[in-house]
N, C-alpha and C positions, 0 to 999 in steps of 0.2 A: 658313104652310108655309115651311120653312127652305131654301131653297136655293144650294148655293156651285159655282157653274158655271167650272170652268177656260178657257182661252183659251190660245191662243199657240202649242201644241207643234208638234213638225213635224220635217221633216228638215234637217239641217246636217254641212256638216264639221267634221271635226277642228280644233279651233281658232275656228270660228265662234262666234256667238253666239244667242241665244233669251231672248225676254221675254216670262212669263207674266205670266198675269192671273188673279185669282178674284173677281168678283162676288158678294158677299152680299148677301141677300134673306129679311126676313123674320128677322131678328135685331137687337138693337142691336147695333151691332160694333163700337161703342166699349168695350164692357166684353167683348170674347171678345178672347182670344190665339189668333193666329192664324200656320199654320205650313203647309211644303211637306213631303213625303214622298214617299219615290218607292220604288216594285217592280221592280226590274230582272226580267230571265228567270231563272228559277229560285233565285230570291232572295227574303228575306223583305221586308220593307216596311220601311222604314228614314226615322229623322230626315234632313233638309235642311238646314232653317231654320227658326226659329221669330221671332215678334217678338213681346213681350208689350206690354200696353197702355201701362205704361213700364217702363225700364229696360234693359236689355242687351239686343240681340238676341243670337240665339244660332245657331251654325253647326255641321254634320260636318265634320271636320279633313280631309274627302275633300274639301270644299267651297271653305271657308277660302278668301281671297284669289280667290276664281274668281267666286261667287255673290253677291247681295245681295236682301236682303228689305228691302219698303219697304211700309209700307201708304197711305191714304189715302181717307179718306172711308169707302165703302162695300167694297175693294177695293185685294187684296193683291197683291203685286208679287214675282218672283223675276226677276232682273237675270242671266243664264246666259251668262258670256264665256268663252273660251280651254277649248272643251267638248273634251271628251274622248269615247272611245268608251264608257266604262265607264262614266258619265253616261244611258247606253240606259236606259229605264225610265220606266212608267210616274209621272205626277208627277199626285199628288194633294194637293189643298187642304183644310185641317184650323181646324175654326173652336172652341174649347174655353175651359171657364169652371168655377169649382166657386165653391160657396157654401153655407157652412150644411150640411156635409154632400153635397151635390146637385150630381152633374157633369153638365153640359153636354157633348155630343161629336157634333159634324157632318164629316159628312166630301163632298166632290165626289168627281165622276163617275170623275176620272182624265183627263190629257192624255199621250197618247205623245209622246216623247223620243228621236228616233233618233239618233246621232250615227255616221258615216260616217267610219271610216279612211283 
C-alpha cells in the first residue's frame, strides 16, 4: 500500500519559516519524481516544487528564491522561508513515474499552510 503522509504545516507569520516533510511508504522512491503543490481558498491546485530523480529541480516563479525542495532517503523536504500570506494553502506531496506507456500518480493527504499578516 503506497502511502505519502505530509508533516510540518502549521501557523506562522509573515516573514517566518516552515519545513515540511513527506514520508513514503510502500514505493521505491528512488525511481519516482517527487513534488509539493499546494490549494489555496478558492484556487485551483498548483505546482511548488518538483525534484526529479536527477537533474534540475524545478520551482513556481511565485516560489523562486523563498522555497527549496530536498529529497532523501525515503523522504521529501520543502524548506518554506520569508513566507508570505498568499502562501495560505493547502500543501500536498506528489510522488510520479511513467514507464512504457504506464504512469504512476500518488498524491498525500494535504498539510495546511497558514500564514498570518
Amino acid at each position: 500500500q503506497v502511502q505519502l503522509v505530509e508533516s510540518g504545516g502549521g501557523l506562522v507569520q509573515t516573514g517566518g519559516s516552515l519545513r515540511l516533510s513527506c514520508a513514503a511508504s510502500g514505493i521505491n522512491f528512488s525511481i519516482y519524481t517527487m513534488g509539493w503543490y499546494r490549494q489555496g481558498p478558492g484556487k485551483q491546485r498548483e505546482l511548488v516544487a518538483i525534484i526529479p530523480i536527477r537533474g534540475r529541480t524545478n520551482y513556481a516563479d511565485s516560489v523562486k528564491g523563498r522555497f527549496t525542495i530536498s529529497r532523501d532517503k525515503n523522504t521529501v523536504y520543502l524548506q518554506m522561508n520569508s513566507l508570505k500570506p498568499e502562501d495560505t494553502a493547502v500543501y500536498y506531496c506528489n510522488a510520479r513515474r511513467g514507464a512504457d506507456g504506464v504512469r504512476w500518480d500518488y498524491w498525500g493527504q494535504g498539510t495546511q499552510v497558514t500564514v498570518s499578516s
